[in-house]
GUVO-395148 format. One record per residue: chain; y, z, x of N, C-alpha, C in turn. Coordinates in steps of 0.02 Angstrom, whole numbers, padded with zeros to 5 digits. Layout:
GUVO-395148
A,Y,Z,X,Y,Z,X,Y,Z,X
...
***
This chain:
GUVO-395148
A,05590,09481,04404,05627,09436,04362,05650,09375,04404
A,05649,09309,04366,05666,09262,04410,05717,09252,04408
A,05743,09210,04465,05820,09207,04466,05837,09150,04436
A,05903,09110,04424,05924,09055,04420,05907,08986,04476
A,05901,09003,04529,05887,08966,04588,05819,08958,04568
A,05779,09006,04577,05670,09001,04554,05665,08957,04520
A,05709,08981,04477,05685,08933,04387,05707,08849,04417
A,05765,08836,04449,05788,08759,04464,05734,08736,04523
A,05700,08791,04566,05657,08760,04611,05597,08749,04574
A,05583,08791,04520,05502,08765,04490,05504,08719,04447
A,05584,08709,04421,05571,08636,04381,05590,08582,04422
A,05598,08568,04494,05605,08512,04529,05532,08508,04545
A,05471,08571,04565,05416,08560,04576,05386,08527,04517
A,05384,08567,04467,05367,08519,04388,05367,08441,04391
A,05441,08439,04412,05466,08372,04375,05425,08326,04437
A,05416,08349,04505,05371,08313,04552,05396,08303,04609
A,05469,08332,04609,05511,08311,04676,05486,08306,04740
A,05462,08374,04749,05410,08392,04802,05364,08336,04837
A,05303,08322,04765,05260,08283,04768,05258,08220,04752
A,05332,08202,04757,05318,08111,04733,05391,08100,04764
A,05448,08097,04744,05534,08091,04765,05535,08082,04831
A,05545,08172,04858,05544,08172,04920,05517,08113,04974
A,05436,08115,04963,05402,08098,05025,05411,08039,04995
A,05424,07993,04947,05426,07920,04940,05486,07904,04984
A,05536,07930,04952,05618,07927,04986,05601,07929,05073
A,05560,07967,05101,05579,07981,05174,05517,07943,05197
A,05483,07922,05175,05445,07857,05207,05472,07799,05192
A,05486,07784,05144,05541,07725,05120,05593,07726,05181
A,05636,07762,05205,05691,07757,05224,05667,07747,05306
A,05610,07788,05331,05561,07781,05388,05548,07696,05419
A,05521,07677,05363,05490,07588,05353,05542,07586,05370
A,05596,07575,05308,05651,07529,05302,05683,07516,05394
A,05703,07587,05391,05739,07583,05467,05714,07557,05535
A,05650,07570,05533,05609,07549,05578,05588,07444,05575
A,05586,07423,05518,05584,07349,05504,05650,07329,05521
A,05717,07354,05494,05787,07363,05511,05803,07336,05575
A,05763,07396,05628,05792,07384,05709,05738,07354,05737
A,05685,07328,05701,05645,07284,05756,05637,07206,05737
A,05668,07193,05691,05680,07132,05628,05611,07115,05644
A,05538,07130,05622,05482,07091,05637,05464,07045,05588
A,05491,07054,05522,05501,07015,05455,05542,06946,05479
A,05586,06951,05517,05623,06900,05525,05705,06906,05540
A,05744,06862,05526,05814,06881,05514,05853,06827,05466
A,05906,06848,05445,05955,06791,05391,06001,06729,05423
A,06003,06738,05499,06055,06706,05552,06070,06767,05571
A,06147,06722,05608,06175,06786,05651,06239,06794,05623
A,06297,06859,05632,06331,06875,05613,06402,06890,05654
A,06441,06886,05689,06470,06877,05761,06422,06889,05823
A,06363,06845,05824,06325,06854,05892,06260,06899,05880
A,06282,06945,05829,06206,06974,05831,06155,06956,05751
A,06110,06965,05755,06042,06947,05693,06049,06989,05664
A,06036,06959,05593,06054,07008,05530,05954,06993,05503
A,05950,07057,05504,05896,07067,05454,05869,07034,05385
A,05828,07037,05370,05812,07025,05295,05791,07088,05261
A,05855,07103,05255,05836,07167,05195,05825,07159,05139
A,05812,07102,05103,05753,07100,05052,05693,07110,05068
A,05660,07059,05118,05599,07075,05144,05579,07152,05128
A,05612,07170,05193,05642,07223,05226,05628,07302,05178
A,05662,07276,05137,05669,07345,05073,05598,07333,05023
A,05570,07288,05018,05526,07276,04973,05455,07313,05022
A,05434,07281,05082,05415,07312,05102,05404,07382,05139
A,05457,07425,05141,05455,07493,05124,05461,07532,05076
A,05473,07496,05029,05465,07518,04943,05379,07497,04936
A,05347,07454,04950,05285,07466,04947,05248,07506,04964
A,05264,07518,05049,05232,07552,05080,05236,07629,05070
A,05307,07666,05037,05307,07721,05005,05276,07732,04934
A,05260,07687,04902,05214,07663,04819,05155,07699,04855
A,05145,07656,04915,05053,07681,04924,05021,07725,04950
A,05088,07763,04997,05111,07818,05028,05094,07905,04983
A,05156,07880,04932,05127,07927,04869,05088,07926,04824
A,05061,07870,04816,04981,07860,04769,04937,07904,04810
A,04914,07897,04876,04874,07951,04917,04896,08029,04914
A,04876,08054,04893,04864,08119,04880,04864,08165,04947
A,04820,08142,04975,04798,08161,05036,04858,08185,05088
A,04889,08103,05088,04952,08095,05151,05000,08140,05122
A,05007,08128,05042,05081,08195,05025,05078,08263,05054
A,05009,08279,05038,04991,08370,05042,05001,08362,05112
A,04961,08318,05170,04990,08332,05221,05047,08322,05249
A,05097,08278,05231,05166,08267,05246,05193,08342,05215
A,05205,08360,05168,05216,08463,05142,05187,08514,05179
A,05134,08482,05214,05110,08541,05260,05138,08543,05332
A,05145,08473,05329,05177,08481,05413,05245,08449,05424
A,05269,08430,05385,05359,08430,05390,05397,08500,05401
A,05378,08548,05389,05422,08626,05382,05379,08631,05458
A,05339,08633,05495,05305,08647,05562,05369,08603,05601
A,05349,08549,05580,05372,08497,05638,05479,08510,05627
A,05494,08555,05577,05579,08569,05601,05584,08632,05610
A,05507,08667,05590,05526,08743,05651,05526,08719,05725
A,05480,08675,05754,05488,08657,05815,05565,08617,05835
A,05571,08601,05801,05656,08540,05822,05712,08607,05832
A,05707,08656,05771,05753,08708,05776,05737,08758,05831
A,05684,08754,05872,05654,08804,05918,05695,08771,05981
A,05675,08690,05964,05702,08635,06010,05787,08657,06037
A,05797,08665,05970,05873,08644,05996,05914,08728,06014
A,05873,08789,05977,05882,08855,06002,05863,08853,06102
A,05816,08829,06129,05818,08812,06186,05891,08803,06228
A,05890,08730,06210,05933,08706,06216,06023,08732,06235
A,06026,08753,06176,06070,08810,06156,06082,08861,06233
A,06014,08879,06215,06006,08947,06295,06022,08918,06338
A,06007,08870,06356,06007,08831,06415,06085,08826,06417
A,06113,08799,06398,06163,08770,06380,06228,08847,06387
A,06215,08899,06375,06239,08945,06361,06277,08976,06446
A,06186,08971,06491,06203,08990,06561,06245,08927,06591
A,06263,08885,06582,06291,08806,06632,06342,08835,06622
A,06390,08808,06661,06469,08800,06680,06480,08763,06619
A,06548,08741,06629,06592,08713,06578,06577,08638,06567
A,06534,08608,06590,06528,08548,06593,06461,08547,06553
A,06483,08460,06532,06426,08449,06461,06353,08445,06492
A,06321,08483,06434,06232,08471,06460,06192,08417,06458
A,06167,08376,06512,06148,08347,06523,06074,08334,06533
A,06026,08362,06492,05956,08387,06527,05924,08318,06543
A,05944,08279,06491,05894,08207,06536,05885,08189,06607
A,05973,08187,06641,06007,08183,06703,06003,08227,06736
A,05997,08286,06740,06003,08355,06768,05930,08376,06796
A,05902,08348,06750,05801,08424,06738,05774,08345,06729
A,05761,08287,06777,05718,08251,06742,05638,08279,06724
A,05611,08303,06781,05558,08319,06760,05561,08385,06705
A,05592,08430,06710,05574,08463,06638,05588,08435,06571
A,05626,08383,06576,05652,08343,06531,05585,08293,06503
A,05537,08265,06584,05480,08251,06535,05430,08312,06506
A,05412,08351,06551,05372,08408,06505,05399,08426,06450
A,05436,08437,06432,05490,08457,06375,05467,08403,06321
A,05471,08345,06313,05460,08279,06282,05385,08280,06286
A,05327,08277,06339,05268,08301,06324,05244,08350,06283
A,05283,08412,06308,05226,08469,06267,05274,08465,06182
A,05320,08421,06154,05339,08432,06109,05284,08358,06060
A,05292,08330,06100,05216,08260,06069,05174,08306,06067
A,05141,08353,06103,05059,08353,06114,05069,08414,06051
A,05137,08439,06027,05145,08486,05960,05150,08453,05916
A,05197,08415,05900,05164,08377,05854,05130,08317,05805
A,05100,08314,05878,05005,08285,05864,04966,08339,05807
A,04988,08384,05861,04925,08443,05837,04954,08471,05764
A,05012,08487,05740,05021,08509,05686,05028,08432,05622
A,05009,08395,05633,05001,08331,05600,04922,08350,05577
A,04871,08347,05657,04800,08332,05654,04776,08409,05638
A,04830,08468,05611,04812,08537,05584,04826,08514,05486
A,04874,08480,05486,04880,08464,05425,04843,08430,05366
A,04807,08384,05414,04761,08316,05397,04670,08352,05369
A,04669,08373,05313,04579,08379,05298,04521,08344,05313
A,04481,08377,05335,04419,08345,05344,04386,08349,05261
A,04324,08320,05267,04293,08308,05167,04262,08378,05201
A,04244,08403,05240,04213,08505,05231,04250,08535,05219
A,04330,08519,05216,04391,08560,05201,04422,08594,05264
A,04393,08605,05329,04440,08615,05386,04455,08568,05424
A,04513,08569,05443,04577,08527,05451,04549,08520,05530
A,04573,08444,05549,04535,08406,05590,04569,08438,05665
A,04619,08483,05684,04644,08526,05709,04594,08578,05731
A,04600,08603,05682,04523,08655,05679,04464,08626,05722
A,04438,08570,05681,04381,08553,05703,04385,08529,05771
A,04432,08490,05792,04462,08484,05851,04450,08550,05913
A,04482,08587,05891,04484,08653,05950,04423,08689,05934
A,04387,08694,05883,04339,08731,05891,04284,08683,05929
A,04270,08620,05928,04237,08566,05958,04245,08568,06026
A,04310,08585,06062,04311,08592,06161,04302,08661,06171
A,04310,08696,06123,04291,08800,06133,04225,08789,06153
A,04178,08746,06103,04109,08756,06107,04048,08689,06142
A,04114,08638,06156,04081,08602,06213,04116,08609,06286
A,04129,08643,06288,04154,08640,06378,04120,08713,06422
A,04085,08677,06471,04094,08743,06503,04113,08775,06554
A,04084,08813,06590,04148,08821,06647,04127,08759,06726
A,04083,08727,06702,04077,08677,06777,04123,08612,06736
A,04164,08623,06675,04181,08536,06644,04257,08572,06658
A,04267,08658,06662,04321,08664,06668,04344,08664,06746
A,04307,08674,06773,04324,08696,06850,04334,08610,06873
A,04304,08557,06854,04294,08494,06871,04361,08482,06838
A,04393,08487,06795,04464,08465,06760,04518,08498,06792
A,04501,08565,06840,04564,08602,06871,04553,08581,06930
A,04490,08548,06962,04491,08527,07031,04506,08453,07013
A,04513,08426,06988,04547,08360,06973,04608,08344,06959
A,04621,08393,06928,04703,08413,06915,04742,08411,06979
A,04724,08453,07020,04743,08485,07083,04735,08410,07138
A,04687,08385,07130,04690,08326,07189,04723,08271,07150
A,04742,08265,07111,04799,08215,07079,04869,08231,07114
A,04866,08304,07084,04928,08342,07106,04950,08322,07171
A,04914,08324,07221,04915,08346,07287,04936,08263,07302
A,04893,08210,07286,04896,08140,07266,04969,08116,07256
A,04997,08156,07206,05043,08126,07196,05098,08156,07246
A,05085,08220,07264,05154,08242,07321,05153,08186,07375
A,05088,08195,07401,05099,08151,07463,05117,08081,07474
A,05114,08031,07389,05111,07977,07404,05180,07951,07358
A,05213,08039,07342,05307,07989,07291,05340,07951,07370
A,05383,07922,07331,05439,07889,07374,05501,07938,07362
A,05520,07976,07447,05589,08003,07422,05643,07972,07396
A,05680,08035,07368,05720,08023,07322,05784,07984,07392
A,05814,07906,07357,05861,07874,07397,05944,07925,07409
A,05968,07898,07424,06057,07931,07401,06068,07956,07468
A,06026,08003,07496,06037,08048,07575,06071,08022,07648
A,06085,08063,07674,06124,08030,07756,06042,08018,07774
A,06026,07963,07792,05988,07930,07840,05956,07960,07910
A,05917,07993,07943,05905,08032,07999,05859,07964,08040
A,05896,07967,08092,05840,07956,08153,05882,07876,08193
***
């Protein structure tokens, strides 16, 4: 038996929320903000010292760009397929975090300042996720998702002399880069 809640979620699906509201609203607001802080439209003057936008421009063109946004079919189904991926990862993100955060002393966490380099891997392997759950989302016209075709395409072109050549390249980068950073400044001075 359905509940009261079912019945209000299948008539927001009905009515299109899902498939038209939503993803207009959050590309709309995407544009908007993004034209907002880079004024590339222009600006109105200035306002005590700083440039005021043209949010007519401004709004018209992310009201378009969400019109054509949800006319594609395509981009909705994949924006529904990979919006719920991409905030299991943010909530994985910030459960991390959390841990992390849990073992420190009393003082605020700082991972940018603290962990630079895990701070960039952290920021890497969360791009190179989601890339991939975007380019898992996205159909090919055979119907598997360009993700798919993606990883099954380096499974079945690489072999082990393209892999051993990418881990011995890896490794003399590596080695490349130890020997040739500049230490870190701040230290008592020797010699």
């Amino acid at each position: 038996m359905a509940s009261t809640l079912e019945n209000s979620i299948q008539f927001f699906r009905d009515f299109g929320l899902f498939d038209v509201v939503l993803p207009f609203l959050l590309v709309f607001t995407i544009i908007f903000a993004i034209l907002e802080k880079t004024k590339i439209l222009g600006t109105d003057g200035k306002k005590d010292g700083v440039d005021i936008p043209k949010k007519n421009l401004n709004s018209m063109v992310a009201f378009v760009t969400a019109l054509l946004v949800v006319a594609t079919n395509k981009i909705v189904s994949a924006l529904n397929q990979a919006l719920p991926n991409v905030v299991f990862l943010v909530v994985v993100s910030i459960s991390f975090l959390i841990l992390v955060g849990v073992f420190r002393k009393d003082e605020e966490l700082d991972f940018r300042g603290s962990h630079g380099r895990y701070y960039a891997a952290f920021i890497f392997f969360f791009l190179i996720a989601v890339s991939w759950i975007f380019l898992d989302a996205l159909p090919r016209d055979d119907g598997i998702s360009w993700g798919d075709y993606l990883f099954t395409y380096i499974l079945n072109n690489t072999s082990g002399a393209v892999v051993t050549s990418m881990i011995f390249l890896g490794v003399i980068l590596g080695v490349m880069y130890y020997v040739t950073k500049r230490p870190e400044t701040g230290g008592a001075s020797h010699g």
